[in-house]
LODRENFI-224574 format. One record per residue: z, y, x of N, C-alpha, C, CB in turn; residue number from 1; residue in one letter. Coordinates in nm, 3 decimals. Each point is the difference from the previous one (the first is absolute). Glycine has a CB too. Layout:
# residues N
[sevex [Z,Y,X],[Z,Y,X],[Z,Y,X],[Z,Y,X],NUM,"A"]
...
//
This chain:
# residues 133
[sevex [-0.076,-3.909,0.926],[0.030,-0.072,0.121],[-0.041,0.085,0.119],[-0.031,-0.221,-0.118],1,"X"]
[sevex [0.141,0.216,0.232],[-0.019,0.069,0.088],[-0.106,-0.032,0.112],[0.214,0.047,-0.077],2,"X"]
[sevex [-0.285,0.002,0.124],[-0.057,-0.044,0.165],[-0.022,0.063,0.083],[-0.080,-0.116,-0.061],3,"X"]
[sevex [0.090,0.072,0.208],[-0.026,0.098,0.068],[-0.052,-0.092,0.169],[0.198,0.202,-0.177],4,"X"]
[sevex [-0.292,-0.107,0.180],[-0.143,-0.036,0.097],[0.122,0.023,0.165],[-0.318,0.152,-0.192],5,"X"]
[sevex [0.205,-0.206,0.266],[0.096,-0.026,0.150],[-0.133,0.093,0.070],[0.168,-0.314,0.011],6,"X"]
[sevex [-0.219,0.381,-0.085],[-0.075,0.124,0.075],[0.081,0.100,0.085],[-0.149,-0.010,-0.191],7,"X"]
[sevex [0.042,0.125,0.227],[0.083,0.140,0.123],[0.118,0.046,-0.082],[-0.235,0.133,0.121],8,"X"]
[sevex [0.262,-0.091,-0.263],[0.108,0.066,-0.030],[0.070,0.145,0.050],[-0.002,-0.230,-0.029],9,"X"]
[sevex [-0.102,0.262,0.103],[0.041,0.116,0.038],[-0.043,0.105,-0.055],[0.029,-0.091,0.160],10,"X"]
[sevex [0.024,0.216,-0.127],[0.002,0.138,-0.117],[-0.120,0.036,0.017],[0.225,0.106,0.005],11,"X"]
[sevex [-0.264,-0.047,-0.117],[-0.169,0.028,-0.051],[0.051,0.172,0.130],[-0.102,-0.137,-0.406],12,"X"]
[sevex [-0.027,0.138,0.537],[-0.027,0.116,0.059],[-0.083,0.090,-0.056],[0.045,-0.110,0.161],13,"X"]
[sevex [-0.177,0.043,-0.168],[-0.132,0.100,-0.057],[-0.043,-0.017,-0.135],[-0.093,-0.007,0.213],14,"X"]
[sevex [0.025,0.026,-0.261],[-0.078,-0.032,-0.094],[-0.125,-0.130,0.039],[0.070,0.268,-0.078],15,"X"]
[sevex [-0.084,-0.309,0.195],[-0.024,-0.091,0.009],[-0.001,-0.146,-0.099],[0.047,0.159,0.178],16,"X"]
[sevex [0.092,-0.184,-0.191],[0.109,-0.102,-0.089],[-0.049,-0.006,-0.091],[0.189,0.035,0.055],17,"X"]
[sevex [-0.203,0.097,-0.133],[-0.041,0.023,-0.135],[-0.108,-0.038,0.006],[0.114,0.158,-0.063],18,"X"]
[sevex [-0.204,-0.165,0.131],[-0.150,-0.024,-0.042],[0.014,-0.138,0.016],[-0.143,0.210,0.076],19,"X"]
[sevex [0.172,-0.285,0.004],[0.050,-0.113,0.034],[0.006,-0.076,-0.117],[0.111,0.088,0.181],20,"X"]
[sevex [-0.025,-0.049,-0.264],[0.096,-0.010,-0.109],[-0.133,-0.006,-0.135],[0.263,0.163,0.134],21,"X"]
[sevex [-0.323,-0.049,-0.099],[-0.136,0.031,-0.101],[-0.116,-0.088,0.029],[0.055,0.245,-0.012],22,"X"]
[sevex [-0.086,-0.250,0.127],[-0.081,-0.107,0.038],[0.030,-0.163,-0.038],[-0.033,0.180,0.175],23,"X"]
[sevex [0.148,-0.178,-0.124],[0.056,-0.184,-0.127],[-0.062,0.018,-0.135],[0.284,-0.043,0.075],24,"X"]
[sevex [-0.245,0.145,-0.122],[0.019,0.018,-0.157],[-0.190,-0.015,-0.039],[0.286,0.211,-0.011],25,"X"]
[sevex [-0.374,-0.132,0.092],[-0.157,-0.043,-0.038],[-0.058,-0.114,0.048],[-0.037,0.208,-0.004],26,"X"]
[sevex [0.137,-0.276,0.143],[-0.091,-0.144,0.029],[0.040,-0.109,-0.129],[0.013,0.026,0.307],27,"X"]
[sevex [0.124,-0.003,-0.369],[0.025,-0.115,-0.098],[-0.066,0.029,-0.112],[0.207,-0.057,0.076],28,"X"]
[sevex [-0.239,0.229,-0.094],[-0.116,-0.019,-0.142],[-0.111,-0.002,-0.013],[0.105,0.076,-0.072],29,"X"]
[sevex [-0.177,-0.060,0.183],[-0.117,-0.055,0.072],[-0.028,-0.180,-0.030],[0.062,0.214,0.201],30,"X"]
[sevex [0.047,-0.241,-0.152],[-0.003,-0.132,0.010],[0.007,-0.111,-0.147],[0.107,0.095,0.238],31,"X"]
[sevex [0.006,0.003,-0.324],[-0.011,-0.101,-0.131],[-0.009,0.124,-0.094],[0.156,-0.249,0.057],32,"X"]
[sevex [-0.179,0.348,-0.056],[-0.092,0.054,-0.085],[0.103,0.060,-0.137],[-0.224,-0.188,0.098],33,"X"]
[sevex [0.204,0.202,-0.187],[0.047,0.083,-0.105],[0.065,-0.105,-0.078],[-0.176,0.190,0.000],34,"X"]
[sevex [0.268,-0.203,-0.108],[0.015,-0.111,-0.149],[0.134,-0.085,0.019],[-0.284,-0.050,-0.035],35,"X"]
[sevex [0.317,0.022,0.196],[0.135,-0.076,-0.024],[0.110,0.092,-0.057],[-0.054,-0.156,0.195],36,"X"]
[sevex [0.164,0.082,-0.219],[0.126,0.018,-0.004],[0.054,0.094,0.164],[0.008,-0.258,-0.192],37,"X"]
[sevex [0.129,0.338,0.164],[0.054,0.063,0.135],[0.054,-0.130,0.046],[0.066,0.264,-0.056],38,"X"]
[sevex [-0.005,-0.348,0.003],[0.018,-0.120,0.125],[-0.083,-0.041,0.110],[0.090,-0.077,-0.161],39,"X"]
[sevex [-0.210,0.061,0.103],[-0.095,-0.022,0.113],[-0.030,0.065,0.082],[-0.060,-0.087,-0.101],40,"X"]
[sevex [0.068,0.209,0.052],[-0.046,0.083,0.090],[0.110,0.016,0.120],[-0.145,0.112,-0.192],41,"X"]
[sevex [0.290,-0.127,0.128],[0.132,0.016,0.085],[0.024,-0.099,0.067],[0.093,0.122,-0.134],42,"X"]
[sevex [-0.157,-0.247,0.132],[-0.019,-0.103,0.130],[-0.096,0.019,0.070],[0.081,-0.152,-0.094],43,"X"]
[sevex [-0.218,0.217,0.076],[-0.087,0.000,0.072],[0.060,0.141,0.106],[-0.201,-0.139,-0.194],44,"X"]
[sevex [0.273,0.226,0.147],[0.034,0.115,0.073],[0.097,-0.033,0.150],[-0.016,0.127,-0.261],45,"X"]
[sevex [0.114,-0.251,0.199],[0.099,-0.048,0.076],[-0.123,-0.062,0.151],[0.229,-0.074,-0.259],46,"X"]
[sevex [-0.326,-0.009,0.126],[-0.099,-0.095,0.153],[-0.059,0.110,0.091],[-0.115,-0.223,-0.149],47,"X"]
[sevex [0.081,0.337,0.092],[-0.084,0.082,0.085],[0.088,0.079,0.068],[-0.190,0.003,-0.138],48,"X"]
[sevex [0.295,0.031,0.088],[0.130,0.093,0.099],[0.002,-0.090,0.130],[0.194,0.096,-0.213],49,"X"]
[sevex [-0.154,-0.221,0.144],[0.043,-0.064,0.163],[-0.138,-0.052,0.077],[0.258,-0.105,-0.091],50,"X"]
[sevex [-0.387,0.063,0.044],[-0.081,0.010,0.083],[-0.018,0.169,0.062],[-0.096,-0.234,-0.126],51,"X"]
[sevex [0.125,0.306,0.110],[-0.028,0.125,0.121],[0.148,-0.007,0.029],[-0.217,0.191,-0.081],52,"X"]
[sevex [0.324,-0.238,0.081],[0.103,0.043,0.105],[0.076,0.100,-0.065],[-0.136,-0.045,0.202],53,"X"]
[sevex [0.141,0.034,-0.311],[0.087,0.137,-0.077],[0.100,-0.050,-0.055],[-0.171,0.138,-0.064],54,"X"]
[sevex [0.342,-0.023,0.117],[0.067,-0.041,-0.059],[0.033,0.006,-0.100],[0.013,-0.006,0.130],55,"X"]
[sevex [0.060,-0.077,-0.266],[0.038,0.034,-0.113],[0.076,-0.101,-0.110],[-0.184,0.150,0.067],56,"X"]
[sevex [0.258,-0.081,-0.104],[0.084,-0.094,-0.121],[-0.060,0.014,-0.127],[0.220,0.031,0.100],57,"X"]
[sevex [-0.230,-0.166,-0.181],[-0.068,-0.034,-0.149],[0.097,0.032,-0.097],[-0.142,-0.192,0.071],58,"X"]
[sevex [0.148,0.266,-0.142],[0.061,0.044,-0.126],[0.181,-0.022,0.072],[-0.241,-0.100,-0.236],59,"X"]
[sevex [0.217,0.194,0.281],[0.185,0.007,0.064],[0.079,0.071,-0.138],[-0.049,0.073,0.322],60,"X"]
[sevex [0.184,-0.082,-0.331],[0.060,0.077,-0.067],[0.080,0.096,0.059],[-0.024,-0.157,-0.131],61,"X"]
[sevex [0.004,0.266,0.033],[0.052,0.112,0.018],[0.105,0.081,-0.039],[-0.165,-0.038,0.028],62,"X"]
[sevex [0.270,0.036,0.004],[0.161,0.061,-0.056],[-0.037,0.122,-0.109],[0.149,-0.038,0.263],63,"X"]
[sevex [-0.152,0.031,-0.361],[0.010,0.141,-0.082],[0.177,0.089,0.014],[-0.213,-0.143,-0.207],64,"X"]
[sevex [0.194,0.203,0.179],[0.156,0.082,-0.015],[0.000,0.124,-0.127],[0.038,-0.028,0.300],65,"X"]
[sevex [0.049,0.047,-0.372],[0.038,0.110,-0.079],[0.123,0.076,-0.020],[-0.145,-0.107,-0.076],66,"X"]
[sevex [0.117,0.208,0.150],[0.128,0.089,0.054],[0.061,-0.066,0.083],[0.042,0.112,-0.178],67,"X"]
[sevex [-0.151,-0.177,0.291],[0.131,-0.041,0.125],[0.028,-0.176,-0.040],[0.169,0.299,0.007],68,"X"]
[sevex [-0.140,-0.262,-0.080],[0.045,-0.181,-0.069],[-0.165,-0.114,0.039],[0.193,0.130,-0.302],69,"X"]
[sevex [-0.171,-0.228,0.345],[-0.100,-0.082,-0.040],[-0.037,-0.083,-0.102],[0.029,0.029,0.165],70,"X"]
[sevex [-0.110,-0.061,-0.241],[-0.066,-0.043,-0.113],[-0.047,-0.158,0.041],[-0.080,0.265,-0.078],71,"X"]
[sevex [0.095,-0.327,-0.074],[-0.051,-0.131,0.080],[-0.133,-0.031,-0.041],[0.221,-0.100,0.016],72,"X"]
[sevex [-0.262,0.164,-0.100],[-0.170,0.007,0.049],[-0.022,-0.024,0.105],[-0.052,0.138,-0.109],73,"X"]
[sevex [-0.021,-0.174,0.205],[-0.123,0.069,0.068],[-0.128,0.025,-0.025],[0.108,-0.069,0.111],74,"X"]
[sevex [-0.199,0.110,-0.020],[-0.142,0.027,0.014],[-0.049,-0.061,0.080],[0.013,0.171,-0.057],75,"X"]
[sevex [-0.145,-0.265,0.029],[-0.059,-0.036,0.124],[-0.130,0.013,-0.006],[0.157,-0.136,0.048],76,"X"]
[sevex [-0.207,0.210,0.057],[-0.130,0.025,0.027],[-0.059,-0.098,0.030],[0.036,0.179,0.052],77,"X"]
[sevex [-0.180,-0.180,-0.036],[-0.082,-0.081,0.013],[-0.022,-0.053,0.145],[-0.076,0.104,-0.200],78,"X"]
[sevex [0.110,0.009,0.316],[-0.001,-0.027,0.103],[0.097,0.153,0.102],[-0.257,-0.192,-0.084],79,"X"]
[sevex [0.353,0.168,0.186],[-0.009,0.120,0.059],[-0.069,-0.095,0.158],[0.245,0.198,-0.156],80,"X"]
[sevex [-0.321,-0.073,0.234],[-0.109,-0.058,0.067],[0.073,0.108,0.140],[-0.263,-0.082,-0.221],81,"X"]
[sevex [0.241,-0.041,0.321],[0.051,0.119,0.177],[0.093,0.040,-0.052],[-0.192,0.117,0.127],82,"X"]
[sevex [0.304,-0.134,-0.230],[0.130,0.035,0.008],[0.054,0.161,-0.009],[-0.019,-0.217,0.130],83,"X"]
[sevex [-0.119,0.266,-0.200],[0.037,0.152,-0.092],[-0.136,0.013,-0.098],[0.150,0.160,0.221],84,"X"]
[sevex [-0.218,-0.259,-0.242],[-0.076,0.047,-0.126],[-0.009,-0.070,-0.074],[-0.100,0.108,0.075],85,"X"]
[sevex [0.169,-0.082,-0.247],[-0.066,-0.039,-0.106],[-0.147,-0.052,-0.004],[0.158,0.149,-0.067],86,"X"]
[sevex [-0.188,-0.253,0.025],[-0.131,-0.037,-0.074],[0.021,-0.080,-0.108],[-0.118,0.009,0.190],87,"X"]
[sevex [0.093,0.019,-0.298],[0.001,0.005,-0.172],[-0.129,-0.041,-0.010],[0.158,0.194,-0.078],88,"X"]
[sevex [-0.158,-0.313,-0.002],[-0.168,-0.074,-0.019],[-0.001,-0.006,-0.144],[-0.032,-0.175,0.216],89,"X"]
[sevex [-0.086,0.211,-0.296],[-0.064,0.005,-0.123],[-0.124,-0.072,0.023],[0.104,0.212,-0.075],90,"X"]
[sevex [-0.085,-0.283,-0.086],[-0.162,-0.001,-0.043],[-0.029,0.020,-0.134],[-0.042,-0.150,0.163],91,"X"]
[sevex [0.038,0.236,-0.175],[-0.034,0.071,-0.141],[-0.149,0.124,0.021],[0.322,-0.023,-0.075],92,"X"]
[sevex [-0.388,0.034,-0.058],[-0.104,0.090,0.000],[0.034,0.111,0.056],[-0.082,-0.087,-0.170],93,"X"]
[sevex [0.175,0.182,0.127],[0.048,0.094,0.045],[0.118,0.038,0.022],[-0.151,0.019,-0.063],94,"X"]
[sevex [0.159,0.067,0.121],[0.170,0.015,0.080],[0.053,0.118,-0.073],[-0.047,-0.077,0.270],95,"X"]
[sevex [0.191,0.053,-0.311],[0.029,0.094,-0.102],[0.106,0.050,0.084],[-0.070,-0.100,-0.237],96,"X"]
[sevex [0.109,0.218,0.158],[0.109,0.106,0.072],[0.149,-0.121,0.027],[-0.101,0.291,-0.170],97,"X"]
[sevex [0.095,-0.361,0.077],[0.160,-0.106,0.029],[-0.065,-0.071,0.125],[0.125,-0.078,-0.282],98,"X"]
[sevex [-0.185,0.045,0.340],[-0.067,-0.108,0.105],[0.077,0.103,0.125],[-0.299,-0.124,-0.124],99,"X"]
[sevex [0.201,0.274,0.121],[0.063,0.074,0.112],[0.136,0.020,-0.031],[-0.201,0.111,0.061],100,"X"]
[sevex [0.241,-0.096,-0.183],[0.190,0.048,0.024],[0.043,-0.149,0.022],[0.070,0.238,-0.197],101,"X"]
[sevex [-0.101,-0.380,0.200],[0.042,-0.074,0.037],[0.009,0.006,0.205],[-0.081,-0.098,-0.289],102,"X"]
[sevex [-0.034,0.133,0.307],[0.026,-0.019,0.142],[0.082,0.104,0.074],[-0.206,-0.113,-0.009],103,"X"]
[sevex [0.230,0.268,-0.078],[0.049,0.068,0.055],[0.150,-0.046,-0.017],[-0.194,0.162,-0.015],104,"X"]
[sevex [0.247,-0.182,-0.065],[0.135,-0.074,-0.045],[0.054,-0.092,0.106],[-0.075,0.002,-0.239],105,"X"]
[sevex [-0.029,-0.096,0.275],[-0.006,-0.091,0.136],[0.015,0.032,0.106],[-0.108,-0.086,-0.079],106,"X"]
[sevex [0.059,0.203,0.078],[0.031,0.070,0.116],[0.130,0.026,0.025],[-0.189,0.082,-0.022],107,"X"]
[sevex [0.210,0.043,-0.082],[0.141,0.059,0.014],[0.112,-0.123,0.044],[-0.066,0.196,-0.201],108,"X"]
[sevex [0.035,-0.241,0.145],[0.103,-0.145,-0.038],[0.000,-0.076,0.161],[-0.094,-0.062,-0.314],109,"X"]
[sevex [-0.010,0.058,0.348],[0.033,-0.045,0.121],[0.033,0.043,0.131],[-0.097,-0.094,-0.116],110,"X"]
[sevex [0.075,0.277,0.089],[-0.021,0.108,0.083],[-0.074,-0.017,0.084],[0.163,0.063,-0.032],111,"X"]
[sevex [-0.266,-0.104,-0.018],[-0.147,0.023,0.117],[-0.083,0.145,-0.031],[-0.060,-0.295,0.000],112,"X"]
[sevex [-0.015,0.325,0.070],[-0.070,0.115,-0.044],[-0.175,-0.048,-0.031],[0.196,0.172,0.162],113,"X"]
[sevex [-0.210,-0.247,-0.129],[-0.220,-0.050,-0.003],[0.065,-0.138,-0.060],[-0.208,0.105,0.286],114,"X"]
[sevex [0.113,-0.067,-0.406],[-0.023,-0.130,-0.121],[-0.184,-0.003,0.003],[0.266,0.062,-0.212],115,"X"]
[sevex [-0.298,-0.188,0.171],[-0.129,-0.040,-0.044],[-0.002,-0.063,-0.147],[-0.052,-0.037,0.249],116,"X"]
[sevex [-0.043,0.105,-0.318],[-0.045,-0.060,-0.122],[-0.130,-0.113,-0.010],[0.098,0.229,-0.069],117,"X"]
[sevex [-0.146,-0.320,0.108],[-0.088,-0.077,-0.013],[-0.012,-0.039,-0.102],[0.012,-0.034,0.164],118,"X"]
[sevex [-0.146,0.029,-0.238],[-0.032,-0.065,-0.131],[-0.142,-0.106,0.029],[0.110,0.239,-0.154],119,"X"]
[sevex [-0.088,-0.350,0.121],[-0.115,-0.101,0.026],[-0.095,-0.006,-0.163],[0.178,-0.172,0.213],120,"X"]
[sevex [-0.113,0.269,-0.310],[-0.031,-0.025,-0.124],[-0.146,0.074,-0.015],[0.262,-0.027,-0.083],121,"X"]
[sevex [-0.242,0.129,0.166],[-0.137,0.135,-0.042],[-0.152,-0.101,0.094],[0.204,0.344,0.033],122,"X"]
[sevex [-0.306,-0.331,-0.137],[-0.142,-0.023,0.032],[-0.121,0.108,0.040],[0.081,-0.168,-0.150],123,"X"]
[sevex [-0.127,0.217,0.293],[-0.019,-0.101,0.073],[0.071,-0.048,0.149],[-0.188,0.065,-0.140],124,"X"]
[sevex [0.309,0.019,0.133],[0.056,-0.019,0.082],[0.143,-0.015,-0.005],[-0.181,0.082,0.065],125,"X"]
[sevex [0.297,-0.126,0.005],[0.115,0.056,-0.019],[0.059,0.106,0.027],[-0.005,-0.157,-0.001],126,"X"]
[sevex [0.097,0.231,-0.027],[0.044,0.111,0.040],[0.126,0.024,0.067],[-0.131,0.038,-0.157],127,"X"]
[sevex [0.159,0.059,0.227],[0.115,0.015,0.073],[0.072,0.163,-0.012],[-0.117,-0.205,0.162],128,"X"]
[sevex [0.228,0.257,-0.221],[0.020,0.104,0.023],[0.112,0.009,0.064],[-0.124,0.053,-0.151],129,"X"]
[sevex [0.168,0.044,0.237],[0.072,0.005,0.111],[0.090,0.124,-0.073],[-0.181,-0.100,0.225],130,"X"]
[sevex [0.316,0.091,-0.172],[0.137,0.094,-0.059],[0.106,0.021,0.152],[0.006,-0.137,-0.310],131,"X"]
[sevex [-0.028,0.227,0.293],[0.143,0.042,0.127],[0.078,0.091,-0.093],[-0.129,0.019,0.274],132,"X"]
[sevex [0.259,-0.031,-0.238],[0.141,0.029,-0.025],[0.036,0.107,0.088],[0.055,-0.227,-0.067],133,"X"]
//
């Protein structure tokens, strides 16, 4: 299901955004901590995006194509955030090489260049790894 916040929406300038973006991602695991499910965590991301004013769509879909042709798959990320970055939410112990080729895939796919990996799964903190295109 699609959503999308009535935040700024405007194009990520600095790296600012990103931290922005990173900073959501440690106040919600701060806040409820390690053990849920990614659902929870993917509503609490939505509550904390739009309490700071950030724009972003909830699991949008994404046109795949092969050779030009479009596919009726799609892909939907977990979040694209300010309207050029991927953010891909995990909660698992550890983050495996498919987690990052998932977000890079997301990327391509959406032609953004800055993806975020957030994981609420790792103890004692969550993690965030950052990908430019």
């Amino acid at each position: 299901m699609e959503r999308e916040s009535r935040g700024s929406g405007g194009k990520i300038r600095s790296r600012d955004e990103v931290y922005e973006i990173q900073g959501a991602v440690f106040t919600v695991y701060r806040e409820m901590g390690c053990g849920f499910l990614e659902a929870v965590y993917q509503e609490c991301m939505e509550r904390e995006l739009g309490r700071r004013g950030m724009g972003y769509r909830s699991q949008p879909a994404l046109q795949l194509h092969y050779r030009g042709e479009p596919l009726e798959q799609v892909y939907r990320p977990d979040f694209i955030c300010e309207g050029d970055v991927i953010l891909e939410l995990k909660a698992v112990r550890q983050i495996g090489e498919e987690h990052k080729a998932q977000v890079l895939n997301y990327m391509k796919a959406a032609g953004m260049r800055v993806g975020l990996l957030a994981n609420f799964g790792a103890y004692p903190k969550a993690t965030v790894q950052r990908f430019v295109l």
